[in-house]
N, C-alpha and C positions, 0 to 999 in steps of 0.2 A: 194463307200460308201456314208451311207446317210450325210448330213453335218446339222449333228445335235449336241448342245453343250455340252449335259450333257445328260449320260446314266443311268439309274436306273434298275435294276433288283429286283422287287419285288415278292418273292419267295409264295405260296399259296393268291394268290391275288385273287381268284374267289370274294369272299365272305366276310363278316365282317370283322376282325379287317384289314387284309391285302388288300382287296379292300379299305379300306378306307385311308391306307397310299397311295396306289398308286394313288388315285383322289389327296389325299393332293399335291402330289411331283409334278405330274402334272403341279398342281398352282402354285405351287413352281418353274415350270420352266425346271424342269428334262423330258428329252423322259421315258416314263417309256413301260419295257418290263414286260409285265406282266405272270404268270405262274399258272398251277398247276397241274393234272396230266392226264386228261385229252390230247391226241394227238393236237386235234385240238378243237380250239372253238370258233366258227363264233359270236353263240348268247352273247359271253360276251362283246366280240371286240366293238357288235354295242347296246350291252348296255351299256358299258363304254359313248361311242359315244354320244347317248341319252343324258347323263350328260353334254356332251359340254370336254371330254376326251377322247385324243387319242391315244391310246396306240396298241405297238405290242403285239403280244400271241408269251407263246414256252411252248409247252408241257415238261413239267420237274417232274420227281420224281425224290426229293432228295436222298432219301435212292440209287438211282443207280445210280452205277461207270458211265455208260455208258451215262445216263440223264444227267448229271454233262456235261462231259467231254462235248457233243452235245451242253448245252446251249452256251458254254466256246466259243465254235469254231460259231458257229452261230452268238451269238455278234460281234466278232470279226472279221468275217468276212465282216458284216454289216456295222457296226460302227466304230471297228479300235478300240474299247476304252470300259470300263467300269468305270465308275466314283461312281457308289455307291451301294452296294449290300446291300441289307435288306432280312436277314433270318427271315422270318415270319410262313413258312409251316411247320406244326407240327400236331397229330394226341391226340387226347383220348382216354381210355380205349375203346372197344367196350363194357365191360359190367364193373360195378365200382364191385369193389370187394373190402372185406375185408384184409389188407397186410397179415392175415395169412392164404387165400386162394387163393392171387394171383400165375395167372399159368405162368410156364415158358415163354410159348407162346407170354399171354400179354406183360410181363415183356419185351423178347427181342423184342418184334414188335416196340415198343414205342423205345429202346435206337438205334435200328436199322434208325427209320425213323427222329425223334425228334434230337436225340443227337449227332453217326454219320451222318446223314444226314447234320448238321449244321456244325460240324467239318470239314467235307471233302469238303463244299462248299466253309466255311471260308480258308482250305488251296488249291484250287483249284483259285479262284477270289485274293486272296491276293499275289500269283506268279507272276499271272496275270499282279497284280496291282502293284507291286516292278519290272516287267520288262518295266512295262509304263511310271515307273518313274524314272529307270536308263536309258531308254533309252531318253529322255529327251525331245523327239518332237512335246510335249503336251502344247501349252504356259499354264501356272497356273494350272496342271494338278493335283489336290487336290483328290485324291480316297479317301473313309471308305467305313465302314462296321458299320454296324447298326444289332446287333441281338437281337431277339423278347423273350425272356422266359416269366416270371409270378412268382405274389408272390408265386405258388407253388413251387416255389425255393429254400423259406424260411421256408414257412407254411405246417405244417403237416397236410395232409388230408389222414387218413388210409385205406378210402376207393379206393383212386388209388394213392398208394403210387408210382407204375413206372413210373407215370406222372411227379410227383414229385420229383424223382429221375432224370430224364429228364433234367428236367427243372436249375436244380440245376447243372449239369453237362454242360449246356450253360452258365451258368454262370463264370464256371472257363475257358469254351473255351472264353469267348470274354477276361476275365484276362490274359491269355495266348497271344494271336494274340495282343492282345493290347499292351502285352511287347514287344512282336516280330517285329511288323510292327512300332515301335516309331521310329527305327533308317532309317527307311524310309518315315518320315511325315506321317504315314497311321493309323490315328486314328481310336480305336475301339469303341462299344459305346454299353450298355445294356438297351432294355427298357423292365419294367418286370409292364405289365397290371395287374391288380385287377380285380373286380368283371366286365366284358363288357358283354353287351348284346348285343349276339350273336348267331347263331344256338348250338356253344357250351354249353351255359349254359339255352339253352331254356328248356331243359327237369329238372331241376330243381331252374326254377324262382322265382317258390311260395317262395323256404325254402331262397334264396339270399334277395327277397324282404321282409322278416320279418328281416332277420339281418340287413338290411342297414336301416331299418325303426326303427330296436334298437339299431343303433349304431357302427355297427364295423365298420363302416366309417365314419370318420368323415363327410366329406361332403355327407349327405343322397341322394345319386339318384345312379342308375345303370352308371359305366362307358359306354361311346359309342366308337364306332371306333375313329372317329374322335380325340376322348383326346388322343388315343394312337397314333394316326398318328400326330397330334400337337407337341409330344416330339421326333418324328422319324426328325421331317422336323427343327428342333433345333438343332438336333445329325448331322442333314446332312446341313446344312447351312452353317458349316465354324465356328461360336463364340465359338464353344465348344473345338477345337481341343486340346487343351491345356490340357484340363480335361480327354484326352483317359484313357478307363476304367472305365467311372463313366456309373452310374446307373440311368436311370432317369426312379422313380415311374409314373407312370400313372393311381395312385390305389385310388384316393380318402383318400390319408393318411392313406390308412391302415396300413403304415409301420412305423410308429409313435407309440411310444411306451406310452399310457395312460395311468393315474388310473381313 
């Protein structure tokens, strides 16, 4: 095994917000395994690299039993150890729809890859991580779990309400694991990003940049990866354990309630 201190798994980490936690964690000090669904993938490995980040690759789709189980036993057989899982991989409509013409399809595509997909990670890595920590032979052997949703958790957007719906249903799983894993020191932790610029919201930038430009954030600029990886590397640092179950916005105050 490799004799490395600290494992991370960062779940859709190609790209934007979850590449940018895993450069964070890096810094941080974490090996970080990086994923997304993709089999294999040389070019990201040695763009990571590029950056002065080194990270492993494992080809993972959430939403499968069988991708799950694969990353589980691959860490473990590596490393011996998982110390912090960040559920970040999550999908969008392929096409935004009205909720009173959303198709079944969308609908289950989204709670299939989004929501199960985060469920069955969080109970798959926290078995895991309750057998790491009765078994005991980990000196300071501190695991969480970090999962990613979005104020579309809270904020209604009719035009892709399964998103939403989604997103909202990470929220009661990290409530859930967070009650369940406290009598094993295995703190849970929600970070739910705002407006980020990203491939996500680049097809509709113009209509974001007029609203932040009038205000429904308070602090006026596009969220970047980076503010969402800054409260991922907070959740995962250790000061917060205490707090398993809290929320940390990463939204420019949108969730502040103004007149």
């Amino acid at each position: 095994m490799a004799d490395v201190q600290k494992i991370a798994l960062v779940t859709g980490s190609s790209r934007g917000i979850g590449r940018g936690i895993a450069e964070r964690l890096s810094r941080d000090g974490f090996h970080v395994v990086a994923s997304a669904t993709a089999r294999e993938n040389e070019a990201l490995v040695r763009s990571f690299a590029e950056q002065g980040v080194a990270v492993d690759y494992i080809g993972l789709d959430i939403s499968s039993e069988g991708d799950r189980a694969h990353a589980l036993e691959w860490i473990r057989e590596k490393y011996g150890r998982i110390d912090l899982l960040v559920n970040n991989a999550g999908v969008a409509p392929t096409v935004r729809a009205d909720i009173l013409e959303t198709s079944r399809e969308s609908f289950r595509r989204l709670m299939h890859i989004n929501l199960e997909g985060c469920f069955f990670m969080c109970q798959l890595f926290a078995n895991e991580m309750v057998r790491l920590v009765q078994a005991g032979t980990l000196p300071d052997y501190r695991p969480r779990i970090v999962n990613i949703s979005s104020i579309s958790a809270y904020t209604s957007s009719t035009s892709r309400g399964e998103y939403c719906i989604s997103k909202a249903g990470i929220s009661m799983c990290t409530k859930l694991f967070a009650d369940r894993l406290a009598e094993y020191g295995i703190p849970v932790f929600e970070v739910r990003p705002g407006i980020i610029l990203t491939d996500m919201t680049a097809g509709v930038r113009e209509k974001y940049e007029k609203l932040i430009a009038e205000g429904v954030t308070p602090i006026r600029r596009f969220g970047r990866p980076e503010d969402v990886a800054a409260c991922v590397s907070a959740a995962a640092g250790g000061d917060l354990d205490f707090a398993t179950g809290q929320v940390l916005n990463a939204d420019g105050g949108f969730h502040l309630r103004r007149l």
